[in-house]
C-alpha positions as a Markdown table, in Angstrom:
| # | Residue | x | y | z |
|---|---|---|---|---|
| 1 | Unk | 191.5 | 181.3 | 81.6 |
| 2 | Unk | 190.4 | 184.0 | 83.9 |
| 3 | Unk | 187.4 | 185.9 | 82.5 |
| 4 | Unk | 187.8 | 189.7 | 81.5 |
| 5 | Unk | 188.7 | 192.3 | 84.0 |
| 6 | Unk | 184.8 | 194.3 | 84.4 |
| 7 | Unk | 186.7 | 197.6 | 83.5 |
| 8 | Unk | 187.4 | 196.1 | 80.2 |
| 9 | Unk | 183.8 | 195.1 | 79.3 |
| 10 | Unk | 182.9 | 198.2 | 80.5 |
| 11 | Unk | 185.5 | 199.6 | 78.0 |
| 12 | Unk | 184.7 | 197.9 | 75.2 |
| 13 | Unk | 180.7 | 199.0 | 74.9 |
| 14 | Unk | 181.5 | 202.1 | 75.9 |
| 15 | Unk | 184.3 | 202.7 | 73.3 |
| 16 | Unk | 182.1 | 201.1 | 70.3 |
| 17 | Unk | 179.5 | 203.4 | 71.1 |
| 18 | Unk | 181.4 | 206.5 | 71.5 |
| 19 | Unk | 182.7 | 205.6 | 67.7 |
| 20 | Unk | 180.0 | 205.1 | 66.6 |
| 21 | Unk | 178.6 | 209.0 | 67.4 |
| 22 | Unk | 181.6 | 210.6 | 66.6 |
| 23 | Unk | 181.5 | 208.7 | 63.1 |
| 24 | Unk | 177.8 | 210.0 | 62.6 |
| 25 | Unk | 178.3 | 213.0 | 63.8 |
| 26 | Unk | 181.7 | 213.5 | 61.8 |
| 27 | Unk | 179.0 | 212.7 | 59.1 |
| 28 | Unk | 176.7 | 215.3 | 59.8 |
| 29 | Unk | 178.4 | 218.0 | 61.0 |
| 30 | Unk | 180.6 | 220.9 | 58.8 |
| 31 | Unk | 184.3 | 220.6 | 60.1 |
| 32 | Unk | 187.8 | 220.2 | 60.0 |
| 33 | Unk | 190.6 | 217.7 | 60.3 |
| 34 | Unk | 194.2 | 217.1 | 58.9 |
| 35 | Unk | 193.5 | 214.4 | 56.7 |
| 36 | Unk | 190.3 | 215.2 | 55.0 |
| 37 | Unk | 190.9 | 219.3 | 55.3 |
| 38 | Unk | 187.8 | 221.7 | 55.3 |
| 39 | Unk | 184.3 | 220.5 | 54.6 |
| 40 | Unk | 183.4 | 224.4 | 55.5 |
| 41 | Unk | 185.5 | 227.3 | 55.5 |
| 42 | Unk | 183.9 | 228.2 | 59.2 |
| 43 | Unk | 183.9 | 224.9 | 60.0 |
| 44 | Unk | 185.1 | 223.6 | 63.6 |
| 45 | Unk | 187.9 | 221.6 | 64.1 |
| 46 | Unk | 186.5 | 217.6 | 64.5 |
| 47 | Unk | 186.4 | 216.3 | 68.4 |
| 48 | Unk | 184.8 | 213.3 | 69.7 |
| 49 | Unk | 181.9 | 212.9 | 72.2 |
| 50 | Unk | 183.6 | 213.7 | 75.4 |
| 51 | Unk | 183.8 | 217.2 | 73.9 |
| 52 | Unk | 180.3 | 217.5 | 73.8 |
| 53 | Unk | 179.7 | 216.2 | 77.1 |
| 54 | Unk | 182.3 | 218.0 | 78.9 |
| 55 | Unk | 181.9 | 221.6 | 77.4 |
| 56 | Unk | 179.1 | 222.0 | 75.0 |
| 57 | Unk | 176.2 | 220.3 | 76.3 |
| 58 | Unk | 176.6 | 221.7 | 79.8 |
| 59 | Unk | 176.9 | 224.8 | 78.1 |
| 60 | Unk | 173.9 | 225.5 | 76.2 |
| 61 | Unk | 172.7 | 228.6 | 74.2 |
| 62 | Unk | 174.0 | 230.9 | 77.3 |
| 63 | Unk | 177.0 | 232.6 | 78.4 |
| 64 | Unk | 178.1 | 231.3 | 81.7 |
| 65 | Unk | 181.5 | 231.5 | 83.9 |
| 66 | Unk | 184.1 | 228.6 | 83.5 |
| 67 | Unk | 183.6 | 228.0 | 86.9 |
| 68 | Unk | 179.3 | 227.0 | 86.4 |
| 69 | Unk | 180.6 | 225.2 | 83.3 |
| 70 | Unk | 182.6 | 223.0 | 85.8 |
| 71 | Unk | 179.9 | 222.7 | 88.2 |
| 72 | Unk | 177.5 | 221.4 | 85.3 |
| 73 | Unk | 179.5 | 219.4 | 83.7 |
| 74 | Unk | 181.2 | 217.8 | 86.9 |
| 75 | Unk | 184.3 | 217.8 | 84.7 |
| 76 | Unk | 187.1 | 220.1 | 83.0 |
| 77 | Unk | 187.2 | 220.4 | 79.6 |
| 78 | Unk | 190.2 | 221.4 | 77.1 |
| 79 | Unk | 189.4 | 225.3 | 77.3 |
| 80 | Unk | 192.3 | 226.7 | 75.1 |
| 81 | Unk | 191.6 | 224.0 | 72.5 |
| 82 | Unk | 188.1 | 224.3 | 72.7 |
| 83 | Unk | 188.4 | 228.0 | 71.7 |
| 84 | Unk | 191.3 | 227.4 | 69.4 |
| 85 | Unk | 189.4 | 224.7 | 67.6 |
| 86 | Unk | 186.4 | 227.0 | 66.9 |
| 87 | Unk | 183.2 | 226.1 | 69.6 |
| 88 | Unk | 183.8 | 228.8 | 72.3 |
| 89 | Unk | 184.6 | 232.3 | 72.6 |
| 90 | Unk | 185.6 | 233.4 | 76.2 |
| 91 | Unk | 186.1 | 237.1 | 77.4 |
| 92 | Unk | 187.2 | 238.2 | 80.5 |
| 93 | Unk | 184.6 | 238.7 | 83.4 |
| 94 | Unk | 183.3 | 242.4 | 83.4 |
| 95 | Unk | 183.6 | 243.1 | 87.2 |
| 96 | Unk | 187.6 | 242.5 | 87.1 |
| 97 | Unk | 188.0 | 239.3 | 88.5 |
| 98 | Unk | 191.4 | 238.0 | 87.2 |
| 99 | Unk | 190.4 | 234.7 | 88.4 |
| 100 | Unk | 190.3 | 232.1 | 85.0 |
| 101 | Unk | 187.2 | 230.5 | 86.5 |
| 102 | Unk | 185.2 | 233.6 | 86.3 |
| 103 | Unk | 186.0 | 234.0 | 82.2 |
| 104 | Unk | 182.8 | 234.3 | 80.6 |
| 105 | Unk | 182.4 | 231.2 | 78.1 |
| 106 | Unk | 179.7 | 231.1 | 75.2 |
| 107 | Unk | 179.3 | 229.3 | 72.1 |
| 108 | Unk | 180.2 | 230.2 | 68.7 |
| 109 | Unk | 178.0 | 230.5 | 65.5 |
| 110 | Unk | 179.4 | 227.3 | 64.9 |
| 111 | Unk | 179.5 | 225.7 | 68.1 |
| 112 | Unk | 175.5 | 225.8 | 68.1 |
| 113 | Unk | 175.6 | 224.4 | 65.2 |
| 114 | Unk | 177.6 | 221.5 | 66.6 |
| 115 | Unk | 175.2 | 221.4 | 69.4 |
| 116 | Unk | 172.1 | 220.8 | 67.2 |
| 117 | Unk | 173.9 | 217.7 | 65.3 |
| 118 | Unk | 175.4 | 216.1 | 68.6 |
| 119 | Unk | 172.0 | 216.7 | 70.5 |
| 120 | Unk | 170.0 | 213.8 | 69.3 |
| 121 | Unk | 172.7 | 211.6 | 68.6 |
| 122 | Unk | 173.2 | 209.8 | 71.8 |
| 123 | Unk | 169.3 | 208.3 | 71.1 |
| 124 | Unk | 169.9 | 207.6 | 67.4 |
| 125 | Unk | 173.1 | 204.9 | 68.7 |
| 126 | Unk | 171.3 | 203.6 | 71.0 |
| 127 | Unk | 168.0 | 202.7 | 68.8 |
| 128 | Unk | 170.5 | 201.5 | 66.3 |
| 129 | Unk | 171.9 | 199.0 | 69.1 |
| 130 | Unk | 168.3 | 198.0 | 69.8 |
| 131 | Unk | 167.7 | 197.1 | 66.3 |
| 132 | Unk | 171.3 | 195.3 | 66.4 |
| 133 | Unk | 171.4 | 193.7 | 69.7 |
| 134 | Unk | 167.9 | 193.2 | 70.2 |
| 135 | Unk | 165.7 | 195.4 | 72.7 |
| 136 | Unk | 165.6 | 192.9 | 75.1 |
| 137 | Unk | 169.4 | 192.7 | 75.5 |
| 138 | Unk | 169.8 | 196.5 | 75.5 |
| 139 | Unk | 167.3 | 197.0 | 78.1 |
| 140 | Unk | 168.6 | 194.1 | 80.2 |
| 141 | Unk | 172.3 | 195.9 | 79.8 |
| 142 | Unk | 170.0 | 199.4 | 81.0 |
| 143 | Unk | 169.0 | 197.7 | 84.3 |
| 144 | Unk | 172.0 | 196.3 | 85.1 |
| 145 | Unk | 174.1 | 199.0 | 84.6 |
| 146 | Unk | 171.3 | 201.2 | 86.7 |
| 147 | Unk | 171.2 | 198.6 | 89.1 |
| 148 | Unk | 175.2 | 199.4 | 90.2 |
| 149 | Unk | 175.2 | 203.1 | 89.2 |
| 150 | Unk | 172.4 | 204.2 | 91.4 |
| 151 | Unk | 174.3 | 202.5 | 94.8 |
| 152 | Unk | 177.5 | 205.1 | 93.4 |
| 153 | Unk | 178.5 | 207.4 | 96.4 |
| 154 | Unk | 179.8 | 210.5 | 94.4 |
| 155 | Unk | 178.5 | 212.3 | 91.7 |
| 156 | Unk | 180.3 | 211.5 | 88.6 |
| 157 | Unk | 180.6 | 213.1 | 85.2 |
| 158 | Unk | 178.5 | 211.5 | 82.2 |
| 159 | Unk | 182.2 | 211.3 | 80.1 |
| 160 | Unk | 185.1 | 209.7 | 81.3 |
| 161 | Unk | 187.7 | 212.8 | 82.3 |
| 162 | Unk | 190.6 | 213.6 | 80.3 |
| 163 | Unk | 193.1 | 211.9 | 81.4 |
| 164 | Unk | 195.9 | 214.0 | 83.3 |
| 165 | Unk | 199.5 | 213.8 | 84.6 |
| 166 | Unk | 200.5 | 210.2 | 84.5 |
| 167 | Unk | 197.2 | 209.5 | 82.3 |
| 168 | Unk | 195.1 | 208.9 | 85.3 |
| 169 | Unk | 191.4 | 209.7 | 86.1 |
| 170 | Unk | 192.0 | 210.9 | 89.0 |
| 171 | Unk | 192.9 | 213.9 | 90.0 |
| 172 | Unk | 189.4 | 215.7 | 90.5 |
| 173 | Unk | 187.7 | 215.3 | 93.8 |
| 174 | Unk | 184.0 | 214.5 | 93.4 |
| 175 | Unk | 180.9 | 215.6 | 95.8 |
| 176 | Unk | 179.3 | 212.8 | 98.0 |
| 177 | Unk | 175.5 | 211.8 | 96.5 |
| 178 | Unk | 173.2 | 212.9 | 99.4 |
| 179 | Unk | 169.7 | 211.6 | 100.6 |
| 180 | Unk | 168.1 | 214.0 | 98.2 |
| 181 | Unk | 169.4 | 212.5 | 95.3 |
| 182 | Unk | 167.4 | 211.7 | 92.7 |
| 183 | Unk | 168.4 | 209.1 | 89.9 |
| 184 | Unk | 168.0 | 209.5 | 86.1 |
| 185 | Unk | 167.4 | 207.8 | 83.4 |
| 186 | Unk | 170.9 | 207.5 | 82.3 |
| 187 | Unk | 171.8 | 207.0 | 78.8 |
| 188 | Unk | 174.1 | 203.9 | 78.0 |
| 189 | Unk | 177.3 | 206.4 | 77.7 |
| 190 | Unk | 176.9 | 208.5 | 80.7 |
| 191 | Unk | 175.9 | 204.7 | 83.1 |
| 192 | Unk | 179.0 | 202.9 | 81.7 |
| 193 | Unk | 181.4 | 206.2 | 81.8 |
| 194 | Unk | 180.4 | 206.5 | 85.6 |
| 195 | Unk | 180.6 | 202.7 | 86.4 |
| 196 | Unk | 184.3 | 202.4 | 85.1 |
| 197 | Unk | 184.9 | 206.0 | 86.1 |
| 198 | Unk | 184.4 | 204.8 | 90.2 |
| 199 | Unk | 186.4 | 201.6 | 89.1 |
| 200 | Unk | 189.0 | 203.5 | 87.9 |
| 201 | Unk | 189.1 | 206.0 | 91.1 |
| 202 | Unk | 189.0 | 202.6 | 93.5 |
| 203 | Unk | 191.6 | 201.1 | 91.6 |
| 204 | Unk | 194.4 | 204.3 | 90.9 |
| 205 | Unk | 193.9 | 205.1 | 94.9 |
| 206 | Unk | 195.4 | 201.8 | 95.6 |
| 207 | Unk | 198.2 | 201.7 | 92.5 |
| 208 | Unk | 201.4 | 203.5 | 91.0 |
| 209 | Unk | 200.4 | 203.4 | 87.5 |
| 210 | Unk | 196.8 | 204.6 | 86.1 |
| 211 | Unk | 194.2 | 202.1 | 84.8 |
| 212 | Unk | 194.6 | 203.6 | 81.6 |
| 213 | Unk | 198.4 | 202.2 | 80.9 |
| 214 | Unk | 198.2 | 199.0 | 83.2 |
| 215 | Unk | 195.0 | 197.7 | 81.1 |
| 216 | Unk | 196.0 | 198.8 | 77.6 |
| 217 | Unk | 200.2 | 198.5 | 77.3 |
| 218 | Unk | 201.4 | 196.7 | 80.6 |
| 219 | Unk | 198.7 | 193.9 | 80.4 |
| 220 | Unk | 200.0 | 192.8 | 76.7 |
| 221 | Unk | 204.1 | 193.3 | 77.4 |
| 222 | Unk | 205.8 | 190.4 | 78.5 |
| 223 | Unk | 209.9 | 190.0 | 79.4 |
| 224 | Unk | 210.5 | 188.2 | 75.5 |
| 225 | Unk | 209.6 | 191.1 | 73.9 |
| 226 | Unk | 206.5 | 192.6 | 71.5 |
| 227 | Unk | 207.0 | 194.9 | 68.6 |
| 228 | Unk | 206.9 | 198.0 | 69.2 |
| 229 | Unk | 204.6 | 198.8 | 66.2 |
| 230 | Unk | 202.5 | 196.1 | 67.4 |
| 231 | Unk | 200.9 | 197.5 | 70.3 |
| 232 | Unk | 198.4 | 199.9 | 68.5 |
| 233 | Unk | 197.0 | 197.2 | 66.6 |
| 234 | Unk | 196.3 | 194.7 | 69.7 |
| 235 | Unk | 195.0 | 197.2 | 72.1 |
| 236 | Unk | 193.1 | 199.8 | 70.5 |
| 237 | Unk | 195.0 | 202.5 | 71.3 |
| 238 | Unk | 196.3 | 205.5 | 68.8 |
| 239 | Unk | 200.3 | 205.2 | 68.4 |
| 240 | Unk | 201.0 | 208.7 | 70.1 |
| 241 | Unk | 198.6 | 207.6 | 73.5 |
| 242 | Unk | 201.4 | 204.3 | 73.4 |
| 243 | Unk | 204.0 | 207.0 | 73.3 |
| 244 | Unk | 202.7 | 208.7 | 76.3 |
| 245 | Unk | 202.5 | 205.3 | 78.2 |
| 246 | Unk | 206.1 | 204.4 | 77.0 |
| 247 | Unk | 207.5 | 207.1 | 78.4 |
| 248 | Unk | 206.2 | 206.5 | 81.8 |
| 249 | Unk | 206.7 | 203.0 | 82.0 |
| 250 | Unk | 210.4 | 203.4 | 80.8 |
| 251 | Unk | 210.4 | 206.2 | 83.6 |
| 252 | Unk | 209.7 | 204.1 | 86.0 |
| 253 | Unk | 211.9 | 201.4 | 84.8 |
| 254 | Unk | 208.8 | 198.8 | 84.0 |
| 255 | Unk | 209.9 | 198.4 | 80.5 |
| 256 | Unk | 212.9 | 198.7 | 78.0 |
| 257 | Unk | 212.8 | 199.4 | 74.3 |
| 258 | Unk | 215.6 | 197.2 | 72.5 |
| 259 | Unk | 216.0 | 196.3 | 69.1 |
| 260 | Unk | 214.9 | 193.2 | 67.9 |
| 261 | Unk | 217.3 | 190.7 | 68.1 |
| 262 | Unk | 216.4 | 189.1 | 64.5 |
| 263 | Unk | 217.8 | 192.5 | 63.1 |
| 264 | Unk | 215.7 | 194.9 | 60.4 |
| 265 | Unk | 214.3 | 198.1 | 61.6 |
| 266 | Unk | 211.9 | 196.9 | 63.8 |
| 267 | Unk | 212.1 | 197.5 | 68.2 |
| 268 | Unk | 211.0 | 195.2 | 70.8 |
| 269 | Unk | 209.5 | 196.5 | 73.9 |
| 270 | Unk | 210.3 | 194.0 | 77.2 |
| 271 | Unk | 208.8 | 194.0 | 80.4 |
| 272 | Unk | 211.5 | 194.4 | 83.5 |
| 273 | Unk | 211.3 | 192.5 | 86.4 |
| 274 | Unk | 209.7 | 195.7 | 88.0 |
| 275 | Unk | 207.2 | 195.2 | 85.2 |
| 276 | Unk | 206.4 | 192.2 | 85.7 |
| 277 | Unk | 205.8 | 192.2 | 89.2 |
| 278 | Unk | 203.8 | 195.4 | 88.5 |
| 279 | Unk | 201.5 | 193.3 | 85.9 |
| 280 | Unk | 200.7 | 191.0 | 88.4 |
| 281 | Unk | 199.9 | 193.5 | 90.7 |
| 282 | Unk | 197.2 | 194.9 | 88.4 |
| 283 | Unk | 195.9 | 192.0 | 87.4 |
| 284 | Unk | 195.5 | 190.7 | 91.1 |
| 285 | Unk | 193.8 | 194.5 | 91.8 |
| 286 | Unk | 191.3 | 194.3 | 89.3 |
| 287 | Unk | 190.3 | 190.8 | 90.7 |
| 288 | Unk | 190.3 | 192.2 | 94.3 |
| 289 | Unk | 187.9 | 195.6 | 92.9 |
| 290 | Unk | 185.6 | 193.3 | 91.3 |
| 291 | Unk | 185.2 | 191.3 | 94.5 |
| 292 | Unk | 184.7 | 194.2 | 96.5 |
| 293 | Unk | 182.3 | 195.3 | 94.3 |
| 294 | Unk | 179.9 | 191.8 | 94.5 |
| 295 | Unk | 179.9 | 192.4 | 98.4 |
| 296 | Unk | 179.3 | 196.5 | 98.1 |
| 297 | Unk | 176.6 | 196.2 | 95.2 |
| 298 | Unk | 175.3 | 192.8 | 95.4 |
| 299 | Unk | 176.9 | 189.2 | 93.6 |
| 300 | Unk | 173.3 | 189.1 | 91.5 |
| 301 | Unk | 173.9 | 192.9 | 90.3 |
| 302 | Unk | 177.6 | 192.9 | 89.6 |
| 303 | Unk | 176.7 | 188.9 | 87.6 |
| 304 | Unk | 174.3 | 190.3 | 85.9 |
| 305 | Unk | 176.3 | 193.6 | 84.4 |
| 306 | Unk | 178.8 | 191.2 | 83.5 |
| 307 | Unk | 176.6 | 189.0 | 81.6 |
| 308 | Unk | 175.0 | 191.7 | 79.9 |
| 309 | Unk | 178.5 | 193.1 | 78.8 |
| 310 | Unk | 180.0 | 189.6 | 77.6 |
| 311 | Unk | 177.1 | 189.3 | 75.5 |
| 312 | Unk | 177.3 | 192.7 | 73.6 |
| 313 | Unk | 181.6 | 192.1 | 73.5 |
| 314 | Unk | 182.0 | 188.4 | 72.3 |
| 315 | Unk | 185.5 | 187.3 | 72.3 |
| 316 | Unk | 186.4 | 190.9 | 72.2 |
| 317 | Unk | 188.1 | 190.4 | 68.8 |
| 318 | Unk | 186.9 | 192.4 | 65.2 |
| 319 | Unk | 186.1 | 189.5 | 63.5 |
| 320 | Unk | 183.8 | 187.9 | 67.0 |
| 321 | Unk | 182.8 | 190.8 | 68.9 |
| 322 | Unk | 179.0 | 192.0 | 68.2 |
| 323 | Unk | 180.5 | 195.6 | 68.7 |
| 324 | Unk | 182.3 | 195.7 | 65.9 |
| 325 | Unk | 179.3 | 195.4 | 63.3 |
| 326 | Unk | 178.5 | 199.3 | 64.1 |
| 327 | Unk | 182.0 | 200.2 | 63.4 |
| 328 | Unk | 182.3 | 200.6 | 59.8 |
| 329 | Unk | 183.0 | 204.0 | 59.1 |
| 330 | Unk | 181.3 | 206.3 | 56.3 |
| 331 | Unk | 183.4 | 206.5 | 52.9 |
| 332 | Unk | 185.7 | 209.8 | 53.1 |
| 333 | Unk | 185.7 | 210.0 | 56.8 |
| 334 | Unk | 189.2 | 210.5 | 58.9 |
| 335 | Unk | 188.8 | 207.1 | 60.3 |
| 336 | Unk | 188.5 | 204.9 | 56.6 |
| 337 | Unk | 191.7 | 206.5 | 56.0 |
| 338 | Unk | 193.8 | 204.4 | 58.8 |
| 339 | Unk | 194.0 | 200.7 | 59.4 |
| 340 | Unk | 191.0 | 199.2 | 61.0 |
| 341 | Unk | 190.9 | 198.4 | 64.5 |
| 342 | Unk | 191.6 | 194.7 | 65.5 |
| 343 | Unk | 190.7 | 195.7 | 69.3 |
| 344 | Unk | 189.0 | 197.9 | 71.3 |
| 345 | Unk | 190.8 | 199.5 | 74.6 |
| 346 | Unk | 190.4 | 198.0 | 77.7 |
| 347 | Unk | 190.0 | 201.4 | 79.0 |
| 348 | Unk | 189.8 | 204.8 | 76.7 |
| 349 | Unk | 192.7 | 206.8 | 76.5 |
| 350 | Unk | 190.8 | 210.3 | 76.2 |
| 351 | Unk | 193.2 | 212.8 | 76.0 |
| 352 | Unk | 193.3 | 216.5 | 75.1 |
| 353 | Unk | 193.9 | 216.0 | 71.8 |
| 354 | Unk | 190.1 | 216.0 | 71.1 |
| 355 | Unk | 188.9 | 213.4 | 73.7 |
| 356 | Unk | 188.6 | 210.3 | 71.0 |
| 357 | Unk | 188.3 | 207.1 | 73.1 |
| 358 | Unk | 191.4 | 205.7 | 71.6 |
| 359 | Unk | 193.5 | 208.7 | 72.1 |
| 360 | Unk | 194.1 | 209.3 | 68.3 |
């Protein structure tokens, strides 16, 4: 059996870690969600991490023009819902300028107060992972993953984008890293969200279909046929993010929804022969990146991410993978309300729905 595709294992960590702070932050933080209502009348509607990445923490305590928001963040965030949800006011720019990027954007009351929970979070996970993994393994996982980010050649975001039209990453056009550069100290999210971030670029500039689809629903479909309902529960993915992927592959005529020939309520979705040919031309890609990438970065570097990956990811599985021992969420939260997760995504479906990793 072929090993993982590196996008995957990038996935995977990154995924279990960005659960892992929204669930304690979800803990710590007043809000607001369908399931579990109000835990404050003033309370902000719940979003994941890549809400605080690409909005709040570039934003700070001041009041700054969506266009330097942008700039800082090296991303766009999901303005209306931002507002709607309750971290942001925005007022129109006092000299005139009808242009959207030069709305004035600050944060609410209680959109500081989401910035004072979210602020240390990203070093509580990762000392809980040291004590987990062992701080040998997790510093061995920071120097690898330094080791490739640092030969990057455009400044990336720290959060993986939302995805757009088509749900692709790209779609943005990044600035070039110049001689002046200097690195950081990057925490585990921001290295792994740029790493597979530039995979992701190299690999939608050469392909039809987004990483996001081809590695979650096209890589499990096949021309017999797999339950519909299954999908969510052996990839990771949210059922309404599987919508959005159904639609395009059916679109495109990659795959059919039938009904299951053994009768009852329950729909098979078959790969085409477009499909399949298109499976095996992501599969091949990813193979092709990943061999690029040993010449580009170096065989020892990209050997030694892997390694580091395989051993925080195991088999990949809930009841194998090391991951999943941070997973379990706190009693009363949104996420001990639905089924657990069997999988992780091969690659997050962050969409504007709140920017959850797994597109619920």
């Amino acid at each position: 059996m072929d090993p993982r595709p590196l996008p995957a294992l990038l996935s995977q960590t990154l995924v279990a870690f960005i659960i892992e702070f929204d669930n304690e932050a979800e803990h710590r933080m007043p809000h607001r969600t369908t399931r579990q209502g109000s835990t404050d009348a003033h309370a902000p509607w719940l979003v994941s991490m890549a809400m605080w990445e690409n909005c709040m923490k570039p934003l700070g305590d001041e009041e700054i023009t969506i266009r330097e928001l942008v700039r800082r963040a090296r991303a766009v965030t999901k303005f209306v819902g931002m507002k709607r949800w309750g971290y942001i006011s925005i007022r129109p720019d006092p000299s005139g300028s009808k242009s959207s990027a030069d709305k004035l954007v600050r944060a609410t009351p209680a959109g500081r107060k989401a910035q004072e929970i979210w602020q240390p979070l990203t070093d509580v996970i990762e000392h809980r992972w040291q004590d987990r993994f062992g701080k040998r393994e997790i510093s061995n996982l920071r120097e690898s993953l330094s080791a490739v980010e640092s030969q990057l050649e455009i400044e990336l975001p720290d959060c993986l984008p939302i995805l757009g039209y088509g749900l692709f990453s790209k779609g943005r056009r990044y600035k070039p890293r110049t001689a002046s550069h200097a690195p950081r100290d990057l925490h585990l999210s921001a290295a792994l969200s740029r790493i597979l971030l530039a995979f992701a670029l190299e690999f939608e500039s050469e392909s039809d279909l987004s990483l996001a689809i081809s590695a979650n629903v096209l890589r499990v479909l096949n021309e017999k046929g797999v339950r519909l309902s299954e999908i969510p529960r052996v990839t990771g993915v949210s059922k309404e993010a599987i919508s959005m992927a159904m639609g395009i592959l059916r679109k495109q005529l990659l795959a059919a929804i039938e009904p299951d020939p053994a009768g009852g309520k329950f729909k098979l979705v078959r790969l085409t022969p477009s499909g399949r040919k298109a499976q095996n031309a992501y599969r091949k890609l990813v193979q092709e990146i990943e061999h690029r990438w040993q010449t580009r970065f170096g065989e020892d570097k990209i050997h030694n991410l892997r390694s580091s990956l395989e051993k925080l990811v195991g088999d990949g599985s809930a009841d194998c993978s090391p991951l999943f021992g941070g997973l379990e969420p706190y009693p009363g939260s949104w996420r001990a309300s639905i089924a657990k997760p069997q999988a992780l995504p091969h690659y997050p479906m962050v969409l504007h729905r709140g920017g959850f990793p797994d597109g619920s």
